[in-house]
N, C-alpha and C positions, 0 to 999 in steps of 0.2 A: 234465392234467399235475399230478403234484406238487406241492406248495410246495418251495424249494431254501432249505438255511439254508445262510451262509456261515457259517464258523467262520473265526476269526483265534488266532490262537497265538502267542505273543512267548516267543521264546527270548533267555536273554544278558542278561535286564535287569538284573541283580543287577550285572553285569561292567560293563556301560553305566556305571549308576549308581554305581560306584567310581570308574569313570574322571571321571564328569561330577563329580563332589564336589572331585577334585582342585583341579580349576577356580578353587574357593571357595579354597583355601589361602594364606594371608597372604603366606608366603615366596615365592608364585607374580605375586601384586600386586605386593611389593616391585620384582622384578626386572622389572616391567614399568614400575612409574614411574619406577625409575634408568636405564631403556633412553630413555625420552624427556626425562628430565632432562638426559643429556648435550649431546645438542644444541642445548639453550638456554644450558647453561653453556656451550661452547665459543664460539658466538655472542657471548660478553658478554664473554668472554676477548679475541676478536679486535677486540670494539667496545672495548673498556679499552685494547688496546695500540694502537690507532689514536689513543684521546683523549692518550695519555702519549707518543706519538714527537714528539722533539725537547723535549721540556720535561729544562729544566736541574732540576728540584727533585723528579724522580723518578728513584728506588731499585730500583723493583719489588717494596716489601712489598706494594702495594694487589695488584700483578697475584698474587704469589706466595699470597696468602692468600683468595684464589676458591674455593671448595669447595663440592660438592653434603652436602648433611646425610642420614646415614645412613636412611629410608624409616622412619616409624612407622605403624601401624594406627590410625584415632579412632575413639571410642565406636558410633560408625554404622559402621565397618567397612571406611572408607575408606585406601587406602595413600595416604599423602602426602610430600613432601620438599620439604627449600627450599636455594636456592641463594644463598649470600651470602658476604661475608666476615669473616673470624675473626682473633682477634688486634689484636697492635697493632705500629704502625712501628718504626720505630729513634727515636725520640723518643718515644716512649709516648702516642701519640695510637692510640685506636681505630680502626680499617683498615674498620670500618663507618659511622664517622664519616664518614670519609674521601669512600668511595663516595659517602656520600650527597648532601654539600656539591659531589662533582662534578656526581653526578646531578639536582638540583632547583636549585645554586647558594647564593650568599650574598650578606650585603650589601657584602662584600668581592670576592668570586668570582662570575665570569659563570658560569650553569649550562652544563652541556658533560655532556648526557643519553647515555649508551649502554647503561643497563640496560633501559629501554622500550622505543627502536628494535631491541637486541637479541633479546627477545621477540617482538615482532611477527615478526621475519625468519625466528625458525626454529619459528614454529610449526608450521608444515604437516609441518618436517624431526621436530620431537618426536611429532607425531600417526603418522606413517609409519614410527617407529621404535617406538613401541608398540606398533603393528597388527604388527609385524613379529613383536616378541620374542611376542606373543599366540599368534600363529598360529604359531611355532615351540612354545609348550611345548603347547598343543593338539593339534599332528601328534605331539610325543614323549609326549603322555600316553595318546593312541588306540591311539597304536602299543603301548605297553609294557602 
C-alpha cells in the first residue's frame, strides 16, 4: 500500500480572526466590569440603608452620593472601576469621609462596617454577572 498524506485546509481564518480581536476592545472590558460592578454597588447600598434606618442624624447625602466611577483602561490593559462616594453633605463634610468613619469607626464613633460585609456578599453575584455580559457580547460577535 501507499503512503496516505492527510492534508488539512482551514478556511474563514482571516473572518475568525476579526471576530477574536474584537474580544480585545477596551469598550468590550468596560462593559464588562460595570456589568459586575453593579452588584457590589447595590449590595453596599442596601448594607448603608440598613446601618442608617432609624438614626435621627441622617439625610440621605451619604446613601444619595454612592456611585460606580466611569471604567478606565491601566497601562497593562486592564478595565478597572471603583465604587465610592462623591461630594459632600449639607454641612460640607466629605461624604467619603463620612463612609469611612462609618466603616472602620472613630474614637468618638463605634465602627458600624458595611462596605466589607458588602463585598464579600455579592461577590459570587459580580463574578456571574461578568461571565454573563462575557458570554453575551461573545455570542453577538460570532454571530455578526
Amino acid at each position: 500500500m501507499g503512503d496516505v498524506m492527510a492534508r488539512l485546509e482551514i478556511i474563514g481564518t482571516e473572518e475568525l480572526e476579526i471576530k477574536l480581536s474584537k474580544l480585545a476592545d477596551p469598550e468590550l472590558m468596560k462593559d464588562i466590569v460595570m456589568a459586575g460592578a453593579q452588584p457590589v454597588a447595590d449590595e453596599i447600598r442596601k448594607s448603608l440603608e440598613r446601618n442608617l434606618q432609624g438614626s435621627k442624624y441622617s439625610h440621605g447625602d451619604l446613601l444619595k452620593s454612592l456611585g460606580i466611577a466611569p471604567p478606565d483602561i491601566d497601562r497593562n490593559g486592564n478595565a478597572n472601576t471603583k465604587i465610592g462616594f462623591h461630594g459632600y453633605d449639607r454641612k460640607g463634610v466629605p461624604n467619603a469621609i463620612k463612609a469611612r468613619v462609618m466603616e472602620s469607626g472613630s474614637s468618638k464613633q463605634k465602627k458600624r462596617p458595611f462596605v466589607r460585609p458588602a463585598v464579600r456578599r455579592s461577590r459570587k453575584k459580580s463574578i456571574e454577572a461578568m461571565q454573563k455580559k462575557l458570554d453575551e457580547k461573545v455570542e453577538n460577535i460570532m454571530k455578526g
